[in-house]
C-alpha positions in Angstrom: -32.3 41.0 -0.7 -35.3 42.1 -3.2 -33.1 39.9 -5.8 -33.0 36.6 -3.3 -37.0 37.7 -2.5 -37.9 37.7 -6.4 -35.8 34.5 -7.2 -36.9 32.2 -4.5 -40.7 33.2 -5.5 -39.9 32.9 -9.4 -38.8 29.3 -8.6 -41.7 28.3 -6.4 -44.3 29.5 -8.9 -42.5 27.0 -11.2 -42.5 24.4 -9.5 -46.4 24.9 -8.3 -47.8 23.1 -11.1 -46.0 20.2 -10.3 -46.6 20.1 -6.8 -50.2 20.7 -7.2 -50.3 18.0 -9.5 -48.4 15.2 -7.5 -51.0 16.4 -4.1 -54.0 15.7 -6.6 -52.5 12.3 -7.8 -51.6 10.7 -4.9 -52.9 9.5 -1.8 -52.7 10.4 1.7 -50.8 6.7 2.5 -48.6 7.2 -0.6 -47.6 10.9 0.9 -47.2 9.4 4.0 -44.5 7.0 2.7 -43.2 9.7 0.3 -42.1 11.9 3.0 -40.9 8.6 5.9 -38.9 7.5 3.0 -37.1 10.9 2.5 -36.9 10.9 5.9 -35.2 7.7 6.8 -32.9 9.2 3.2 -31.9 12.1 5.0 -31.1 10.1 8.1 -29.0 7.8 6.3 -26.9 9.9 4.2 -26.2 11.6 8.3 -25.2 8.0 9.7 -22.9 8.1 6.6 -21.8 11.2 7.1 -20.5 10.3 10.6 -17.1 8.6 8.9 -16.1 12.1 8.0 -16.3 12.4 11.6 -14.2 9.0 12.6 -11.7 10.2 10.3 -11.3 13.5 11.5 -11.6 12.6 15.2 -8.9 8.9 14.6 -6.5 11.1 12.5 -6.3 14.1 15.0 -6.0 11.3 17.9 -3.2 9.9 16.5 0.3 11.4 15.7 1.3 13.2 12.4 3.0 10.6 10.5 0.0 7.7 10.7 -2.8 10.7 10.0 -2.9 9.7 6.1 -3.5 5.9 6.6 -5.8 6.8 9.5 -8.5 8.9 7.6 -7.9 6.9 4.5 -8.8 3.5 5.9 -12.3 5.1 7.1 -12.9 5.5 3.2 -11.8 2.1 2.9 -13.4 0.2 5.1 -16.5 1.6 4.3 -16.2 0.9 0.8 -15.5 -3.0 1.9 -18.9 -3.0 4.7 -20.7 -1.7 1.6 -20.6 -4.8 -0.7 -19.5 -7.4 2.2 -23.2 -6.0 4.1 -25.3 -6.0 0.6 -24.2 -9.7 -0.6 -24.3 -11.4 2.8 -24.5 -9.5 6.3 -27.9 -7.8 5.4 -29.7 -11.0 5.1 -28.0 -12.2 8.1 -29.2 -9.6 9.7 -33.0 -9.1 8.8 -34.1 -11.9 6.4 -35.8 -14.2 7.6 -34.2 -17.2 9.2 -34.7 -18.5 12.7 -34.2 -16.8 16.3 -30.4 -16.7 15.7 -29.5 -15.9 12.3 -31.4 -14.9 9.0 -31.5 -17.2 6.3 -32.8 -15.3 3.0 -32.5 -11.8 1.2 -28.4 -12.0 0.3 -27.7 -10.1 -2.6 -30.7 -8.1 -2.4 -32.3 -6.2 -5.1 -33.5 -2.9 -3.8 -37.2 -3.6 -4.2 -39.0 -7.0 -2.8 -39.5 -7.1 1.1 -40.7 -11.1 0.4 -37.4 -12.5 2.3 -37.8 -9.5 5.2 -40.7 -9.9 7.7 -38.9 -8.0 9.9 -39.4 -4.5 8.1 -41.8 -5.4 5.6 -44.3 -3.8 7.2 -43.0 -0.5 7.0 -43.8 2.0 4.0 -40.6 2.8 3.1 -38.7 0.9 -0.1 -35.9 -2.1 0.7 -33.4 0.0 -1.0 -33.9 2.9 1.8 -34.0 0.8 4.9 -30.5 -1.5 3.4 -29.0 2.0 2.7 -29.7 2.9 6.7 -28.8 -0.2 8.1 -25.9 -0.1 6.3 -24.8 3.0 7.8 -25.1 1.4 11.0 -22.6 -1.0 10.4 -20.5 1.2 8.6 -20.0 3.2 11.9 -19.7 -0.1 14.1 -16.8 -1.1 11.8 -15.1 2.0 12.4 -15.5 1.9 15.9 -13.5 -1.5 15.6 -10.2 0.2 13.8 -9.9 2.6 17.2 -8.3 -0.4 18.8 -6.2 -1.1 16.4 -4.6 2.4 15.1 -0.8 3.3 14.4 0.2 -0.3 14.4 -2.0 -3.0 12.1 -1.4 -4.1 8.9 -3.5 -2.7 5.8 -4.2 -6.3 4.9 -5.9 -7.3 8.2 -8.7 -4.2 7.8 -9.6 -6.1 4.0 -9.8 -9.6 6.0 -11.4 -8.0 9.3 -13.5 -5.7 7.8 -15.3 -8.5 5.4 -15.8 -11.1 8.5 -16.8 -8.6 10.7 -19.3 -7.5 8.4 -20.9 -10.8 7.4 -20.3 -13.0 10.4 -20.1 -10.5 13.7 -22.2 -7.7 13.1 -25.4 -8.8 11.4 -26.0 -12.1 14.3 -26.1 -9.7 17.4 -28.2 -7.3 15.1 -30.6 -10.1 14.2 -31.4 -10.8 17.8 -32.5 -7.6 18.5 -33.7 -5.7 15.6 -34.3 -8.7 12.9 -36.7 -10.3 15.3 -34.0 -12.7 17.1 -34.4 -14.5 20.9 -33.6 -10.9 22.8 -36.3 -9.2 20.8 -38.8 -12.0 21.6 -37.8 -11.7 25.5 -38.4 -7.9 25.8 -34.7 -6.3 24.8 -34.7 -2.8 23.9 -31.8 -1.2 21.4 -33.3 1.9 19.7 -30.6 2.7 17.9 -27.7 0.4 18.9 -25.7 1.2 22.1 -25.3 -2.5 22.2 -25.6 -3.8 18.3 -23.6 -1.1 17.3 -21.4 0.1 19.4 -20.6 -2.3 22.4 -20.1 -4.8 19.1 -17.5 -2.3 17.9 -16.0 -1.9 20.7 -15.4 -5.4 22.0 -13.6 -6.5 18.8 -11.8 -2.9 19.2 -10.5 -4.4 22.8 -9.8 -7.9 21.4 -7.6 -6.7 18.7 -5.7 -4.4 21.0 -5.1 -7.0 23.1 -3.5 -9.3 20.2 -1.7 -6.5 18.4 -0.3 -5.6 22.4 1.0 -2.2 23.1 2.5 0.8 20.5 6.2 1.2 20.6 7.0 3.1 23.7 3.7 3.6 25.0 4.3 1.7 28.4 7.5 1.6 30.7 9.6 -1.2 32.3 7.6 -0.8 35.2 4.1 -0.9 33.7 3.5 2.7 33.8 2.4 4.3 30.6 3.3 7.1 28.8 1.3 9.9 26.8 1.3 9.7 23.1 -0.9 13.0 21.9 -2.7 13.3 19.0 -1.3 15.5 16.4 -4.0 18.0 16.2 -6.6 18.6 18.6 -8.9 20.8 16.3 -9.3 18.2 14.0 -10.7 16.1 17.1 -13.0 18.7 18.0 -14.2 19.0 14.5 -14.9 15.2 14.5 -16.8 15.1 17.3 -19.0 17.9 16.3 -20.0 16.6 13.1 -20.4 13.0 14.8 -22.4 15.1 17.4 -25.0 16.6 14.4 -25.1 13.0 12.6 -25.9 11.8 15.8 -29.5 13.1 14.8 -29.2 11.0 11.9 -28.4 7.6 14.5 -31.3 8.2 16.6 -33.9 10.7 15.7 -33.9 8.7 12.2 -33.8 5.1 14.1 -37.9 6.6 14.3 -38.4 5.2 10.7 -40.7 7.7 10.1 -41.6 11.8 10.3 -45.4 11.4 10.7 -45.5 10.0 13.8 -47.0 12.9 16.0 -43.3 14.3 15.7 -41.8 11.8 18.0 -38.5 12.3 15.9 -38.0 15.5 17.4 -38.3 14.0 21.1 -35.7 11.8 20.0 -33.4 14.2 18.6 -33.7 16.4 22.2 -32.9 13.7 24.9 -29.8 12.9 22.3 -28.8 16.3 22.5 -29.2 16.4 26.6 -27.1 13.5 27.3 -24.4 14.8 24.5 -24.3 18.3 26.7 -24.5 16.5 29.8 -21.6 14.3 29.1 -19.4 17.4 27.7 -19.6 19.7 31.2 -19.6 17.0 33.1 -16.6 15.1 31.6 -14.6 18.9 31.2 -15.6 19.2 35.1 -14.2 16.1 36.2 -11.0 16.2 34.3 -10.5 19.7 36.1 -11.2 18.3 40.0 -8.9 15.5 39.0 -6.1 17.0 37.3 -6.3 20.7 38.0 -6.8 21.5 34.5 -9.8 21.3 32.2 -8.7 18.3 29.6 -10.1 19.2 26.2 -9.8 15.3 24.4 -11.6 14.0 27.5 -14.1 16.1 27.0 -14.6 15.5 23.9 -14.7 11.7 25.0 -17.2 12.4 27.1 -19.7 13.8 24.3 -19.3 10.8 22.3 -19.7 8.3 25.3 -22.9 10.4 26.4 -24.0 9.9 22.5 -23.2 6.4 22.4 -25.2 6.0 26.3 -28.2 7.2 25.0 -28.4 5.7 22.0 -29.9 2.7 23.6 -32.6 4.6 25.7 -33.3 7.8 23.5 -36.7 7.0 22.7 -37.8 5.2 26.2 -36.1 7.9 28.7 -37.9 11.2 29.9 -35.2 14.3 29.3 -34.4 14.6 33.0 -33.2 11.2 32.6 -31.5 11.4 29.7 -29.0 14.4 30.9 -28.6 12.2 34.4 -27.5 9.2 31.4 -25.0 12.0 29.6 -23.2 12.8 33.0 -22.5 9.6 34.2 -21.6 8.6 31.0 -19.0 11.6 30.9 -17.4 10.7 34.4 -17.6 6.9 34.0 -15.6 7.1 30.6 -13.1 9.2 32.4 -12.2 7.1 35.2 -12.2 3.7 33.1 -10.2 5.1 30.4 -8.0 5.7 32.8 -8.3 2.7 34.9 -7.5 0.2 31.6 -4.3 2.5 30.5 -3.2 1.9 34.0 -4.1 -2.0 33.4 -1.6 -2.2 30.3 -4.4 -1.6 27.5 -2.9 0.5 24.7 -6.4 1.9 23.3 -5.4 4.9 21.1 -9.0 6.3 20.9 -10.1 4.9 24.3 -12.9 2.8 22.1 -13.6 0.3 24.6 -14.4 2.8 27.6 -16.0 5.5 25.1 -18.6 2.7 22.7 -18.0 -0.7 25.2 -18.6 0.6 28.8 -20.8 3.7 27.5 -23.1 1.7 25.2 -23.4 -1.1 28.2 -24.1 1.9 30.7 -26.8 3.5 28.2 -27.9 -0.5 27.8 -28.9 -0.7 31.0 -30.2 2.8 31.5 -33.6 1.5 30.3 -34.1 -1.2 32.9 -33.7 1.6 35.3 -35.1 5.0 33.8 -37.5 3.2 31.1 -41.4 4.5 31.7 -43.9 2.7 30.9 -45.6 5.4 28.7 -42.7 5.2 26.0 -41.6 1.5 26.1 -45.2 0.1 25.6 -44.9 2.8 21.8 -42.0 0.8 21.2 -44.6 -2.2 20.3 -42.8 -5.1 22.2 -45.2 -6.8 24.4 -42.5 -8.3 26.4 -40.5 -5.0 27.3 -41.6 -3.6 31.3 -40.9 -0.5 32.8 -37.7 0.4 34.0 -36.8 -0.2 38.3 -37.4 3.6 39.0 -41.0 3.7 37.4 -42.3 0.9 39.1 -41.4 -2.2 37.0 -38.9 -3.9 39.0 -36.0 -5.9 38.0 -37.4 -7.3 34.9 -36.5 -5.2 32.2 -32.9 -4.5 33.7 -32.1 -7.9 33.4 -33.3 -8.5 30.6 -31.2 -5.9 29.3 -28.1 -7.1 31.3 -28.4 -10.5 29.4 -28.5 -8.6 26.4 -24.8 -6.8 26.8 -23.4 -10.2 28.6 -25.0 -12.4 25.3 -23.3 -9.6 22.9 -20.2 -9.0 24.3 -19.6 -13.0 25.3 -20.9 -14.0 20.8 -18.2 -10.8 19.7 -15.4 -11.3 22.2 -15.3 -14.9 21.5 -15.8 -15.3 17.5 -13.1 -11.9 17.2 -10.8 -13.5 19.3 -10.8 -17.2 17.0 -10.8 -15.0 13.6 -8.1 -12.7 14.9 -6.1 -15.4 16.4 -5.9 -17.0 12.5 -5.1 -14.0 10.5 -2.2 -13.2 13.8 -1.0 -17.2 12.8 -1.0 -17.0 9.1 -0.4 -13.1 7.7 0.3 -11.8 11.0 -1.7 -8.4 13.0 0.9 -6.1 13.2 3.6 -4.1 10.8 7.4 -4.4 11.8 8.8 -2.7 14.6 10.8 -0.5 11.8 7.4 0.4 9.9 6.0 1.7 13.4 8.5 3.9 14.0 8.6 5.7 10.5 5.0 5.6 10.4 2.0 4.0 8.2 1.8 6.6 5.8 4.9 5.8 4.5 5.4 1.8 5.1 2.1 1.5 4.2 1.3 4.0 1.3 4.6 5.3 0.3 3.7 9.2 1.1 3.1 11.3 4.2 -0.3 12.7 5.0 1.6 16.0 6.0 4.6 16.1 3.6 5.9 19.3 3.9 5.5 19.0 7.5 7.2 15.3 7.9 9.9 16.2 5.2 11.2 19.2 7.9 11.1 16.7 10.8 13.2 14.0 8.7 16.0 16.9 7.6 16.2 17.9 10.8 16.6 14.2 12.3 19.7 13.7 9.6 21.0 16.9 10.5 20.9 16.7 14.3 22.6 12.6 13.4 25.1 14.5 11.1 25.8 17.0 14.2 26.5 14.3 16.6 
């Protein structure tokens, strides 16, 4: 311990000099943005972070013999939002433009904010707040590949992701956060229920909806059938780190750790609508099945998250738990409800980032106060119903998720439909059945594991 003790000190008194030093040289504004711009770092590489999460949570969701191709496309993707959001969707997002699109900052630098009225007032560098933002769409793109797990091609998430990324994502984002026509009438998004993940999620549902139903998921008569994830710890695992990156989505969405701490207010009504959603989900699933469901209520964490993304920053705590646990329930019952329907979503993406992130959308035209929406500097935005400010803001925020959903269903549906004509959506019936790991990549992500499943196949063939 005495060793650990000495250590630590011998470093410190090191690095004194230095310190002392760069607190003489620099000013109380440059400080300022010195320790916002580390902060909105740190938040970042947590956003980021969050596909370790996807993968983990997609791959355990799904069965054994797509979990290579599941987690790898995460990598993937994410590697295509990267340059596909630099070069174009950036600037379509915040440059400056008009009240539907931006027109300026493609290709951007890293340094000048000339092209970016929309955050060039804010003392952190370009690079930083392109590296956040790019997070965000990052996740939203993942939340698009839930709908269309164990049975799409590998070429349509290199055509998808790319349009997705430059044409979808960054318009909806521009009307809210890059100073668009629902910022201008009073919308409120702190961190992206709706530009993230309702966005998501609606191409999610499209593309289920084209790519129709796995291979023996539903019966002659319309009933479905269970298809389990392989492994259920790897879900949990997922969820937990998307639950500590979650931090990172909204507590970092502040822009800034000198603002009287308000960070940390974020950071605690996330975490009350995240444990709100996980008893009550766990409870509900018992009532209804006699049993407490562990995946549902591990979809009812994530639905809570994505709920109060939206309103985490607007919403006292009482209302953010009361958010959580009817985020929990309601992603229960519509999960459900669509299976029942005939929708084959593998991850439930629509019910846990579509229905959520509208529900958590709407949350602020009810539970907003006036105290915290008038901080969030728009002069348009009102109270919510329940604090005395009517109907305004809920509508407001209803024409919001109707405006978002309507622009993603429709312009997913027309690029999906052409890829579907020309290269086609889905593998062949024979490459679902053996799997995408090995149609798609020529190796199992469990080898050992898939190799004793295929011998015993042969044998049991051999037998009869």
């Amino acid at each position: 311990m005495w060793k650990k003790v000495a250590v630590t000190a011998g470093a410190l008194t090191l690095l004194a000099p230095s310190l002392a030093f760069a607190a003489n040289e620099a000013t109380p504004a440059q400080l300022q943005a010195a320790v916002n711009s580390l902060w909105v770092m740190i938040g970042a590489i947590l956003v980021i972070f969050m596909q370790a999460g996807f993968a983990l949570l997609e791959a355990g969701s799904t069965r054994m013999k797509n979990a290579g191709h599941v987690a790898g496309k995460t990598v993937l993707t994410f590697g295509i939002a990267s340059v596909a959001f630099w070069a174009i969707g950036f600037g379509f997002a915040f440059g400056n433009g008009n009240d539907f699109i931006g027109t300026s900052g493609f290709f951007m630098d890293g340094f000048s904010k000339t092209a970016f009225d929309s955050f060039s007032s804010l003392d952190i560098p370009a690079s930083t707040f392109f590296l956040y933002q790019l997070a965000f769409a990052g996740v939203s793109l993942a939340i698009v590949w839930g709908g269309f797990a164990e049975r799409a091609k590998l070429p349509v998430y290199f055509i998808f992701g790319v349009l997705y990324t430059i044409l979808i994502y960054p318009i909806a984002a521009h009307w809210v956060w890059g100073g668009g026509w629902l910022a201008q009438i009073g919308m409120l998004d702190f961190a992206g229920s709706t530009i993230v993940h309702l966005q998501g999620a609606t191409a999610a549902v499209v593309g289920t909806l084209l790519l129709k139903p796995r291979i023996g998921k539903f019966n002659k008569d319309g009933s479905p059938n269970s298809i389990p994830g392989h492994n259920q710890v790897l879900t949990v695992l997922g969820v937990i780190i998307l639950w500590i990156c979650w931090f990172g989505f909204n507590a970092g969405s502040t822009l800034s750790a000198m603002n009287d701490g308000f960070f940390g207010y974020v950071a605690m009504t996330t975490n009350l609508a995240a444990a709100a959603g996980a008893v009550a989900a766990l409870v509900v699933t018992w009532i209804y099945f006699g049993k407490a469901d562990i995946s549902f209520m591990l979809n009812g964490v994530l639905a809570a998250l994505v709920a109060i993304t939206a309103a985490c920053a607007f919403v006292t705590p009482w209302a953010a738990i009361v958010i959580g646990a009817i985020a929990g329930i309601f992603t229960f019952f519509t999960s459900i409800g669509l299976e029942k329907l005939g929708l084959d979503d593998p991850i439930y993406a629509f019910s846990v980032h579509g229905l959520a992130g509208i529900w958590g959308t709407l949350s602020i035209g009810l539970f907003g106060t006036e105290k915290l929406i008038t901080a969030s500097g728009n002069a348009k935005a009102t109270a919510g119903l329940l604090y005395g400010g009517g109907f305004h803001q809920l509508g407001v925020q209803a024409l919001g998720v109707v405006g978002t959903f309507a622009f993603v269903a429709i312009v997913s549906f027309v690029l999906l439909s052409i890829i579907k004509k020309t290269i086609g959506l889905r593998v062949t019936e024979e490459e679902e059945l053996i799997g995408l790991d090995l149609s798609e990549h020529g190796t199992y992500g469990y080898p050992e594991q898939m190799r004793k499943i295929t011998e015993a196949s042969r044998e049991q063939t051999v037998h009869i």
